[in-house]
N, C-alpha and C positions, 0 to 999 in steps of 0.2 A: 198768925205772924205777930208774935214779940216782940219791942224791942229792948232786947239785954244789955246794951251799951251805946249812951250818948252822948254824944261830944258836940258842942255847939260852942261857934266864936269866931270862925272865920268868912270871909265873904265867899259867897256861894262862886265866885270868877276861881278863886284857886284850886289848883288842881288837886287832884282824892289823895295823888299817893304823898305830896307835901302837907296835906291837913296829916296825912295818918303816920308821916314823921314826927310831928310835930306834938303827936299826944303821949300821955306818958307809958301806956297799954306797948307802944314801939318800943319804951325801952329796955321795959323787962320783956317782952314778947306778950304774943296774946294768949299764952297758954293760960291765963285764968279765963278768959271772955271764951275763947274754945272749948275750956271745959264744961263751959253752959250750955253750947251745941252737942247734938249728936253727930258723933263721929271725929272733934276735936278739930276741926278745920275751920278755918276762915276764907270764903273766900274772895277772890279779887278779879278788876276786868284787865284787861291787857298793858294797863298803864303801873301794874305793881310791879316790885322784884319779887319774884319765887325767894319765900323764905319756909323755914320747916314748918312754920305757922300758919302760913300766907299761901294759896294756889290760885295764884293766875293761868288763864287758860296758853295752850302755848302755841306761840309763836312760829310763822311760816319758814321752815328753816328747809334746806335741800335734800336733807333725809327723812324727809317726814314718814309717817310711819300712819297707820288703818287707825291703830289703837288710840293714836294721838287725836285724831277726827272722833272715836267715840269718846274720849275725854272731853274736848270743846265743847262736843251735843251736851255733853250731859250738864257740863259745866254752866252754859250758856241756861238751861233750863232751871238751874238752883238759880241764878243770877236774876234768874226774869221774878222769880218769887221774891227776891229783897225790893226789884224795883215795884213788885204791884203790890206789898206792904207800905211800899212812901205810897203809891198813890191813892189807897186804903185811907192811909194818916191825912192825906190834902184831902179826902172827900168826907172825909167825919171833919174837919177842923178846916174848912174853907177859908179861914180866915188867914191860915199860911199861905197860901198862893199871892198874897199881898199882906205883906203885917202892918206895915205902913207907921213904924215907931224910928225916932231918931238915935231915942235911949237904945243903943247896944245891950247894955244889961234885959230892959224890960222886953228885947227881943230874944235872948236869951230865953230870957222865963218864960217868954209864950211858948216857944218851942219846946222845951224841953216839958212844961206843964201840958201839952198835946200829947207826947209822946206817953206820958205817966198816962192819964187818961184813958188815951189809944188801948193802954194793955187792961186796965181796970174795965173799961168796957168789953174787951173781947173774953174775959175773964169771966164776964155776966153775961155772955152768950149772945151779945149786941152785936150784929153784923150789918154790913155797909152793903147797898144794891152795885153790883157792879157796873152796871148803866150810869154810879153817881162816880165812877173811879175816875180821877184828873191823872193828867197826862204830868209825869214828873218833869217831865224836859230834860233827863238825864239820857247819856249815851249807854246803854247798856257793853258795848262792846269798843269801848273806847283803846283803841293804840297807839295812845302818844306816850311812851313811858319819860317817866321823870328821871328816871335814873337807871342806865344799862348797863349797871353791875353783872358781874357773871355771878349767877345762882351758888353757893355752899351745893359742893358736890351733893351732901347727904340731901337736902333739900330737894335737887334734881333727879337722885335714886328714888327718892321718896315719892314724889311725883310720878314717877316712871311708874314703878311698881302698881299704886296706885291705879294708872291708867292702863294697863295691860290686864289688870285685874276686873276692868269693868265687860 
């Protein structure tokens, strides 16, 4: 577990889907950082908006549908592998669980110099005991969304299809 895209600057209180407004990958789309993945998707927990880019797992709606529940399983299981890569990064680099600098910038660099690391050792076949893996403190399946835009129909096909296909 990689990480192909960092973005570091805001306080860990604000919410995922206003950080990933706020960077610039949102404004062109993420169809470059996608194309570094396989399969070209990004995906997200239940606090994104469905974009062609973006798959958030969906939402408890009155026609819910079988397929829709094996897209969430599946969904929920690629999600749990972004979270136990942070918790990978907190147990090689303990020193993130508390950085304890005032300088913003010099907390920058520690983070993002972990991250560089992170992949340069996993690169040299360096693995972490999972016994030593820290708890991210992150919600995996969080449903507060920021913003309950209605989905770009094509986005929603897209999705659909997708999920009928698994």
């Amino acid at each position: 577990m990689a990480f192909i895209d960092v973005f570091v600057g805001f306080p860990g209180s604000v919410h995922d889907a206003r950080v990933l407004q706020e960077i610039f990958v949102y404004e062109v789309g993420v169809y470059e950082v996608a194309s570094k993945c396989e399969g070209g998707y990004v995906l997200g927990d239940a606090a994104y908006t469905l974009l062609p880019w973006l798959l958030p797992p969906y939402r408890p709606i009155a026609n819910w549908q079988p397929w829709m529940t094996r897209f969430n399983k599946v969904h929920s299981k690629q999600r749990v592998v972004v979270e136990c890569a942070f918790g990978i990064l907190k147990a090689r680099f303990q020193r993130l669980l508390y950085i304890g600098v005032t300088d913003i910038e010099q907390a920058v660099r520690i983070v993002i110099g972990a991250c560089v690391l992170h992949n340069v050792a996993r690169r040299s076949g360096d693995t972490v005991d999972e016994g030593e893996v820290a708890d991210t403190g992150t919600d995996v399946s969080s449903t507060d969304p920021i913003d309950d835009q209605t989905p770009a129909v094509s986005a929603a096909a897209m999705r659909d299809t997708l999920a009928q296909s698994l």
